[in-house]
C-alpha positions, 0 to 999 in steps of 0.5 A: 507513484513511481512504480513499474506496470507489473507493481502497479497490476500486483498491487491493484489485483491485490486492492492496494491501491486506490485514488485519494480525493486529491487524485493521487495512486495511493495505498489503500489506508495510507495518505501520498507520503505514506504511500511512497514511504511505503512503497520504498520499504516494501521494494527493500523487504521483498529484495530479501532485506528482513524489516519486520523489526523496522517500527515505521515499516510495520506500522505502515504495513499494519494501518495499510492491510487493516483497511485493505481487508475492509476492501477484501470483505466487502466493507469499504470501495477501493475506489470509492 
């Protein structure tokens, strides 16, 4: 994905993102185009633009944190 070194060391500290089987960085829980779709979203939201009301940010943003705690909790591989 196209994003800065700091996005990248926040969001790998964070386990966000991972290696799909293709080779592509990706959020965890989500596929290629999700990702940049999200990625995209998340920029505009942490610019100060309210998407909590937006269905395909949330809908993204909940599918990507519910497997992200699998990582967190020890129940999935980030880069497995």
């Amino acid at each position: 994905m196209d994003m800065t070194d700091d996005e990248r060391e926040y969001w790998r500290g964070m386990r966000a993102l991972t290696m799909n089987e293709a080779g592509y960085e990706v959020f965890v829980g989500l596929d290629a185009a999700e990702s940049e779709r999200f990625l995209g979203l998340s920029r505009r939201h942490e610019a100060g633009e309210d998407l909590n009301d937006d269905q395909a940010y949330r809908a993204l943003r909940e599918r990507h944190e519910a497997a992200r705690q699998e990582v967190v909790n020890g129940r999935a591989d980030l880069d497995g």
